[in-house]
C-alpha positions in Angstrom: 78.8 -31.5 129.5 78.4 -32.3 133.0 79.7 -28.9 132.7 81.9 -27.5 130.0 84.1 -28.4 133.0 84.4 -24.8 132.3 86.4 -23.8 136.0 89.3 -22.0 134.8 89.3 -19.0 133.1 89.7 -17.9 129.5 92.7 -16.2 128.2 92.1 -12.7 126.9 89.6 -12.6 123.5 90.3 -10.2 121.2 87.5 -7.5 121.2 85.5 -7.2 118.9 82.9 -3.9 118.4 79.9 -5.2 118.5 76.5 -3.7 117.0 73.7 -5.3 118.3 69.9 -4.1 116.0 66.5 -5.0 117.4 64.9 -6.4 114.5 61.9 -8.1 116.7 60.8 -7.9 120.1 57.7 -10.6 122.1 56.0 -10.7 118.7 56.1 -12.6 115.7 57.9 -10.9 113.0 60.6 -13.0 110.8 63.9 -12.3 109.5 63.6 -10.8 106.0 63.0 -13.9 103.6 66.0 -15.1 101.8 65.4 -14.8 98.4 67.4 -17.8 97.1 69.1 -20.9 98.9 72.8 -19.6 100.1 75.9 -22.7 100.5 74.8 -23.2 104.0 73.1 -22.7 107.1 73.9 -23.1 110.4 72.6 -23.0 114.0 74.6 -22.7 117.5 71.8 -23.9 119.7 73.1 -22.8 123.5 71.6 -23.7 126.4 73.5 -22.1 129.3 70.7 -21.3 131.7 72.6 -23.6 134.2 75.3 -23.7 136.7 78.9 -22.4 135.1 78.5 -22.4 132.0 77.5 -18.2 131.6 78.4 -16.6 134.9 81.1 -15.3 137.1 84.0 -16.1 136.4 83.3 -18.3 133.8 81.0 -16.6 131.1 81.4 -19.0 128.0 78.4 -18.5 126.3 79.1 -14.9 125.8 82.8 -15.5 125.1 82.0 -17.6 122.4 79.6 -15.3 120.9 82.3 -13.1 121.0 84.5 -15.7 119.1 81.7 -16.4 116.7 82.2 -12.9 115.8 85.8 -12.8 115.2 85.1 -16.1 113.3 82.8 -15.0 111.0 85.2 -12.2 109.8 86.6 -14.5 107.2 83.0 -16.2 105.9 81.2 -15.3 103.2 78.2 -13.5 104.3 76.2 -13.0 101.4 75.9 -17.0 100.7 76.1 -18.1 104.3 74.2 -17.9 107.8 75.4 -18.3 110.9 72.8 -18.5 114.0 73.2 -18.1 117.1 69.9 -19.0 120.3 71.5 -18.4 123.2 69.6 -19.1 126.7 71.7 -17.9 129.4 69.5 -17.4 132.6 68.1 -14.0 130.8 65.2 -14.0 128.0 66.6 -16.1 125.3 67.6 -14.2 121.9 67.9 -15.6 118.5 70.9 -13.8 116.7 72.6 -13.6 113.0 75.9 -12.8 113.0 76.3 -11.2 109.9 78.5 -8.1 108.1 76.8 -4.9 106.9 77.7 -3.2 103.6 80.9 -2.4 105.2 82.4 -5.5 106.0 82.2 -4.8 109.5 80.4 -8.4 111.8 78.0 -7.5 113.8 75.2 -9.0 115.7 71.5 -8.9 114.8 68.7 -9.7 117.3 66.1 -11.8 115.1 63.7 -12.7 117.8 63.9 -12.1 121.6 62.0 -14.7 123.8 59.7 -14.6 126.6 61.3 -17.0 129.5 61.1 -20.2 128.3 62.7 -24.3 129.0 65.0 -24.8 126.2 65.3 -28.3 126.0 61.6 -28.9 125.7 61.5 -30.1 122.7 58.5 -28.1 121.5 60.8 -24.9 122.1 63.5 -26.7 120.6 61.6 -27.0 117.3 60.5 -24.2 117.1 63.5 -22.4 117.2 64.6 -25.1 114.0 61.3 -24.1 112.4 61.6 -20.5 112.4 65.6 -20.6 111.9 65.5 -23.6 108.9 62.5 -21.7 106.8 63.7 -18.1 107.0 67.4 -19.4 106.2 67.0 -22.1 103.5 70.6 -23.5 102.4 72.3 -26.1 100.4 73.9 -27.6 103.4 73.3 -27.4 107.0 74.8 -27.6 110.0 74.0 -27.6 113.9 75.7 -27.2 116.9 74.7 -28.3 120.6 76.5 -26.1 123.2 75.7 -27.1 126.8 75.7 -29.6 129.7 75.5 -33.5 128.6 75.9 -37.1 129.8 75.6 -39.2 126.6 72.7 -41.9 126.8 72.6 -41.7 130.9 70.2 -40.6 133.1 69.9 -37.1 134.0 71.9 -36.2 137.4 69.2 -36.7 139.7 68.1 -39.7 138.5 71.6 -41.4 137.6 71.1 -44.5 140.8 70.1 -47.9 139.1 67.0 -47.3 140.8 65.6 -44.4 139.4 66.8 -44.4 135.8 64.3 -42.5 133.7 65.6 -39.9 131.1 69.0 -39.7 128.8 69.9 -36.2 128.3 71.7 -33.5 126.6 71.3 -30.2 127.5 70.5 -28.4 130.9 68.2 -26.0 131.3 67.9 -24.9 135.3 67.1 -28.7 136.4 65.4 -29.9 133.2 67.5 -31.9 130.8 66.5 -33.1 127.5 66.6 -36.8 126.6 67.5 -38.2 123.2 64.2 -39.8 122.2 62.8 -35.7 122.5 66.2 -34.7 120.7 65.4 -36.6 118.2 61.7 -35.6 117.7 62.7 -32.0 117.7 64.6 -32.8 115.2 61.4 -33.6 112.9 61.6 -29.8 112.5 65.0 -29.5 111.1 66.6 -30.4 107.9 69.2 -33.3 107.0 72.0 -32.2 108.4 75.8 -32.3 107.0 76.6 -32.5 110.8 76.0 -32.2 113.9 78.7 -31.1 116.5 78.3 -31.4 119.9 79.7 -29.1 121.9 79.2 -30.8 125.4 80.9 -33.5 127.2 80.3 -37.6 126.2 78.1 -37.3 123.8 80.1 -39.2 121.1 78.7 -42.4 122.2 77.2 -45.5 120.0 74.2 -45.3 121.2 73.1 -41.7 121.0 74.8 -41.5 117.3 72.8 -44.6 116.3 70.0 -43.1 117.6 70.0 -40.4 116.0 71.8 -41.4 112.6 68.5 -40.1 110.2 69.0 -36.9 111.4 72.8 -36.1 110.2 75.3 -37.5 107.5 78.1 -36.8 110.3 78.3 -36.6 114.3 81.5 -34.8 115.6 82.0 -34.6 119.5 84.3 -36.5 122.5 83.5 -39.7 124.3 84.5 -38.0 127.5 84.9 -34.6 129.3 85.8 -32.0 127.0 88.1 -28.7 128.5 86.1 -26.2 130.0 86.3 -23.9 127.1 84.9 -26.3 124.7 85.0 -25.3 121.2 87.8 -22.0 119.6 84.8 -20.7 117.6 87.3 -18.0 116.0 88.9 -21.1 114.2 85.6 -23.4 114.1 83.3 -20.9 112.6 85.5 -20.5 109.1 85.7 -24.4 108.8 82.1 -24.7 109.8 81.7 -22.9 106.4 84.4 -24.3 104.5 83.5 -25.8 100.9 86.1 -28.6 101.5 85.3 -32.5 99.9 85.9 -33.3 104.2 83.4 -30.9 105.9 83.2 -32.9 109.4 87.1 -33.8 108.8 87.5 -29.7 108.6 85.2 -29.3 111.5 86.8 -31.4 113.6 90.5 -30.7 113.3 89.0 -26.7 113.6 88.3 -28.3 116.8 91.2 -30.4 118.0 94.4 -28.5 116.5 93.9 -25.6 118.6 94.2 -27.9 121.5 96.7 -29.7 120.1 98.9 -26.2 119.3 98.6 -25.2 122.9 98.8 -28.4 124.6 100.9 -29.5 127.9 99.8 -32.0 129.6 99.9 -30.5 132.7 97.5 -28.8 134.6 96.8 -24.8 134.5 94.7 -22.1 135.4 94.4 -22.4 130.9 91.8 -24.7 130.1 93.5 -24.7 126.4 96.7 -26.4 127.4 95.1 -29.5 129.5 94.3 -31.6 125.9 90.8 -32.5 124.0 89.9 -35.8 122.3 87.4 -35.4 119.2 86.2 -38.0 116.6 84.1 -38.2 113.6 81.2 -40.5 113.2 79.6 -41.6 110.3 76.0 -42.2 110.1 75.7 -43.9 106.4 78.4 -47.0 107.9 76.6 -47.3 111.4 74.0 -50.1 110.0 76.8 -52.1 109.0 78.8 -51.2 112.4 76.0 -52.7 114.4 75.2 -55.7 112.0 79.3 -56.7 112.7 78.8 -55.7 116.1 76.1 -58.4 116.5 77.8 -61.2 115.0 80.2 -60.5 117.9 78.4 -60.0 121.3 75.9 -63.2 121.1 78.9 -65.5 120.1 80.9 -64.2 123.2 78.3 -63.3 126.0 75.5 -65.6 126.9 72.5 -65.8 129.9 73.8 -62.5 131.1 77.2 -63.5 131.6 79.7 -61.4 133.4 81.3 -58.7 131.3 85.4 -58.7 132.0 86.2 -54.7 131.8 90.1 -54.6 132.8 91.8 -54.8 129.7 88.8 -51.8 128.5 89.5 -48.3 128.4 86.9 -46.1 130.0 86.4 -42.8 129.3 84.3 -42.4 132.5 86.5 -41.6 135.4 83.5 -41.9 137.7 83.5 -44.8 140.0 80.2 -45.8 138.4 82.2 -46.5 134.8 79.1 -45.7 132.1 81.2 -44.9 128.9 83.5 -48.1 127.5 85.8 -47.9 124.6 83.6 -49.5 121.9 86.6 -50.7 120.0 88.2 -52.3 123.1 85.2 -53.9 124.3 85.4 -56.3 121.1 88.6 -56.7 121.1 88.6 -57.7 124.7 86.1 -60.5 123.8 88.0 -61.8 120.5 91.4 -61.8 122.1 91.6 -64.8 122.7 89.8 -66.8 119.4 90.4 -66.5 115.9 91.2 -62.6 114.9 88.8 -63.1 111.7 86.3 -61.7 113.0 87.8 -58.9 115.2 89.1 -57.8 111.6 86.1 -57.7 109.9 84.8 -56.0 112.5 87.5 -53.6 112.9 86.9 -52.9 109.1 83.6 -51.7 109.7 84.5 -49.5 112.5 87.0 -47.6 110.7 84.6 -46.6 108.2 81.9 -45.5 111.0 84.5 -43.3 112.9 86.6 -42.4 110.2 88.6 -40.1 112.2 89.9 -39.8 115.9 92.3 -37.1 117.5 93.6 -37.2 120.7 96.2 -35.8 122.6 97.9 -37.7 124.6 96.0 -36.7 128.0 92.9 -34.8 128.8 91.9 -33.4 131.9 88.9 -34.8 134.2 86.8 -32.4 136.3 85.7 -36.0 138.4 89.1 -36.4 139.5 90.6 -33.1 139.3 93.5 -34.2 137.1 95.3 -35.4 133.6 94.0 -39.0 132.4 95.9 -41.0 129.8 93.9 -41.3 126.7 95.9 -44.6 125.8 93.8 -47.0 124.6 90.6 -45.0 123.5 89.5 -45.0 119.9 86.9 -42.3 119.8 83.4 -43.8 120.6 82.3 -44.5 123.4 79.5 -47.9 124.6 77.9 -49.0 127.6 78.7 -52.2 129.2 75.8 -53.9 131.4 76.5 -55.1 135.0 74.7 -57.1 137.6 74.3 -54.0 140.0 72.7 -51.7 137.7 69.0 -53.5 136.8 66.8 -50.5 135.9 69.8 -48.6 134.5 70.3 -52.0 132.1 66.4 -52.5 132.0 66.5 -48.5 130.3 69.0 -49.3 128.4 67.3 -51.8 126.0 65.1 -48.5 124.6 68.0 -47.7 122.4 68.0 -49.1 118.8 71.4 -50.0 119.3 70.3 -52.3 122.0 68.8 -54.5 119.3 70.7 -54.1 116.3 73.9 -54.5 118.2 72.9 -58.1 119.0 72.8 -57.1 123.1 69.3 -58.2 123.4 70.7 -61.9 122.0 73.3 -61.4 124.8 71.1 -62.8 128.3 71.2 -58.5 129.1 
């Protein structure tokens, strides 16, 4: 996220007696088979081996453990699985949280780690591999907990001269891009969703490009509150049988905000605001076929792109993450609103859900910013100045099936 933004501190957790059995230790046993398919499975992939995001005063990784835990109290633990790899500058662990025969959650240790990069893909996998076949489900679902910057470069690379990797995920100064995301993913099951737990990761492209791998994507199109997600209230929807599973996940997400929400600054990262959205991966096809009927028509040879009238969700000076919405509605403003409305239909159907409060809070600028105008997915907008970052940019699918390479860009 580029950080969980997580700077302020946490209000008091309820405690929560924890028992914590070393099932395996630097060898290669597995978790007891399952001996039939259980409602679901899912997978809290943390990578926290980074700066803030697991040591003083901040240690969110643990507290959400913690609030896993709580969580879980309520979930059916004989037909469902909640996982938990956590690498947080120690030897990574691979956890259940379960109940025993009393009722009582605990935490199990399935599989402790030698020291190792977690967003190399080939670690990545095969934590999905050993996770995915020793838990098989009905449904699945993943979450990604850590540092992320959408489709961008990673930090030290982020000039539009030395663009080379999109990212999610921080491991010490490695970051993992979304083409390696998405090949780690060969080793996990469809998912029912995936929720990312990090900052600006709800963007077009990095949903697009990885829309085989998930019915539903669930995140924020800009900074999300240092906290990030209230796993106490997440974890029970995350296993909810509802019709609306990433509806349920989502507003597990946001209404906790929402309850303790200000809008003003505080030493509580809960009261500053949170902007989620749900994307659908079965409409996106059609999103980008509409989208390319659009962005030929309006921009030609590489023509300038007007932004004013375009929310950003990227406080930055640098402006990477446009409204999607807005940007075609700033090009049709002005012709015949056909097309904007066709296109609008589609949209609604690929982000079938957005929640906002009014304001959310920006590490960059150390303040509120007004969330008027932002419909819940975020898209980059090429400019003159940034050549290799617009050259990189045209190795996303959505590049293409958006119509931008018919666009002079």
């Amino acid at each position: 996220m580029t950080g969980k933004l997580k700077k302020l501190i946490l209000a008091v957790l309820t405690v929560i007696t924890v028992t914590t059995v070393l099932v395996a230790c630097n060898h290669n046993d597995e978790p007891d088979p399952v001996q039939e398919e259980d409602l679901r499975t899912v997978l809290v992939y943390i990578v926290a081996d980074n700066n803030g995001l697991d040591s003083s005063p901040n240690y969110f990784a643990t507290n959400d453990i913690a609030e896993m835990l709580e969580g879980f109290m309520s979930v059916d633990a004989d037909r469902n699985n909640l996982l938990v790899y956590v690498d947080n500058g120690n030897k990574p662990f691979l956890y259940q949280i379960t109940k025993d025969n009393k009722g009582t959650v605990f935490k199990k240790v399935l599989y402790e780690y030698e020291e190792q990069n977690s967003v190399y893909p080939t670690v990545m996998a095969e934590v999905y591999n050993r996770v995915f076949s020793a838990f098989p489900a009905t449904s699945y679902g993943l979450v990604l907990w850590s540092h992320g910057d959408g489709w961008l470069p990673s930090p030290s690379n982020i000039s539009a001269s030395k663009a080379s990797t999109r990212w999610f995920g921080q491991d010490g100064t490695s970051y993992m891009d979304i083409s390696s995301l998405n090949t780690a993913l060969n080793s996990a099951p469809h998912f029912d969703f995936i929720l990312f737990d990090a900052c600006f990761m709800q963007s077009v492209e990095v949903a697009y490009e990885l829309k085989d791998r998930a019915d539903y994507f669930i995140g924020a199109p800009n900074e999300i509150p240092g906290p990030g997600a209230y796993y106490t209230e997440l974890v029970p929807a995350m296993f909810s049988q509802a019709n609306d599973l990433a509806s349920t996940v989502a507003h597990s997400y946001y209404d906790y905000y929402d309850r303790n929400y200000t809008g003003q600054i505080s030493k509580a990262d809960w009261t500053m605001g949170v902007t989620i959205s749900v994307v659908k991966s079965s409409e996106l096809d059609d999103l980008a076929t509409a989208t390319a009927a659009i962005l030929p028509k309006y921009i030609t040879n590489g023509s300038a792109i007007n932004v004013s009238s375009i929310y950003s969700y990227d406080p930055r000076s640098t402006y990477y993450y446009y409204d999607l919405k807005g940007l075609v509605q700033s090009l049709t403003s002005s012709d015949d609103q056909t097309l904007f409305s066709a296109w609008s239909d589609a949209f609604e159907l690929a982000v079938p859900l957005h929640l906002t409060t009014d304001k959310t809070y920006s590490w960059f600028v150390y303040g509120m910013i007004s969330m008027a105008g932002s419909s819940g997915l975020s898209a980059y907008i090429p400019r003159s100045s940034y050549v290799s970052l617009n050259t990189f940019y045209h190795s996303y699918a959505w590049y293409s099936a958006a119509g931008w390479s018919n666009t002079g860009w």
